[in-house]
C-alpha positions as CSV (number, residue, x, y, z in Angstrom):
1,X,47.6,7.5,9.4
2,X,46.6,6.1,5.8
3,X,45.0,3.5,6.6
4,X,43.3,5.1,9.3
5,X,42.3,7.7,6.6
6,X,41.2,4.8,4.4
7,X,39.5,3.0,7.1
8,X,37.4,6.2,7.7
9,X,36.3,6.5,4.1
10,X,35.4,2.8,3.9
11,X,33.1,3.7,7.0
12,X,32.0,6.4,5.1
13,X,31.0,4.8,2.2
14,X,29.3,1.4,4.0
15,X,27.2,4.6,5.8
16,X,26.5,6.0,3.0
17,X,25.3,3.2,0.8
18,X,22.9,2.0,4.0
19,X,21.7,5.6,4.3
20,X,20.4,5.3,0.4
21,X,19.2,1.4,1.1
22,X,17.1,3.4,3.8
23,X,15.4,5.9,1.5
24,X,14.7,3.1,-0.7
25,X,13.0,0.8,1.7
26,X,11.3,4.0,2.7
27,X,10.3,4.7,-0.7
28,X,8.8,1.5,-1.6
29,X,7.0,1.3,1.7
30,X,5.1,4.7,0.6
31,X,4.3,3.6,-2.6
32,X,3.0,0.6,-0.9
33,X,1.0,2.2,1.4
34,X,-0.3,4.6,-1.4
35,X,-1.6,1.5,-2.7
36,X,-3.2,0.2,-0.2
37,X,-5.2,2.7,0.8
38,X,-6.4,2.5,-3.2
39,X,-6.6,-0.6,-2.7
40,X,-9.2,-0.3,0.5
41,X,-10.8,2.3,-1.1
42,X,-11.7,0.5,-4.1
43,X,-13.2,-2.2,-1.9
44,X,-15.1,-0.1,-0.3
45,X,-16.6,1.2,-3.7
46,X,-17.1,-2.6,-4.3
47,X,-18.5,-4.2,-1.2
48,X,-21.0,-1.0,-1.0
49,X,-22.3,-2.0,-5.0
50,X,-22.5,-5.2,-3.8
51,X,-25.5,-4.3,-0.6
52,X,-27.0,-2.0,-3.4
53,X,-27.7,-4.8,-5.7
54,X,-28.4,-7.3,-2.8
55,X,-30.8,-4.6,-1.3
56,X,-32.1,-4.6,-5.1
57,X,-32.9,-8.2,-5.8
58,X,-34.6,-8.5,-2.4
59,X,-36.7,-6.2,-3.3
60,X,-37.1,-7.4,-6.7
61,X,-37.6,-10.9,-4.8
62,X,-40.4,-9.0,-2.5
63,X,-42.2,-7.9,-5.6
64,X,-42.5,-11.2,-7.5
65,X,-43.6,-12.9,-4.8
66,X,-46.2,-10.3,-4.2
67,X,-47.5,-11.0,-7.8
């Protein structure tokens, strides 16, 4: 019955310790994902400057050349 008992408890334990390698995977993977969406956001914020100014100089361009 012991080592049953002990058996059980080492179960237990290897359960327990995968259960709390679980919620750390999990955390990580929502802090990553927080991230990312940052990440994209940013970009967006980015690439949209970047048609502004390109939208800019052309018209810029269109002006010199008009001169």
């Amino acid at each position: 019955m012991t080592k049953e008992v002990v058996s059980l408890k080492d179960q237990l334990d290897s359960a327990q310790a995968r259960i709390a390698q679980g919620d750390e995977i999990a955390s990580k993977a929502a802090k990553l994902a927080a991230e990312n969406a940052d990440l994209k956001s940013k970009l967006d914020e980015v690439s949209t400057q970047h048609l502004v100014a390109k939208e800019k100089l052309q018209l810029m361009e269109s002006m010199v050349s008009e001169r």
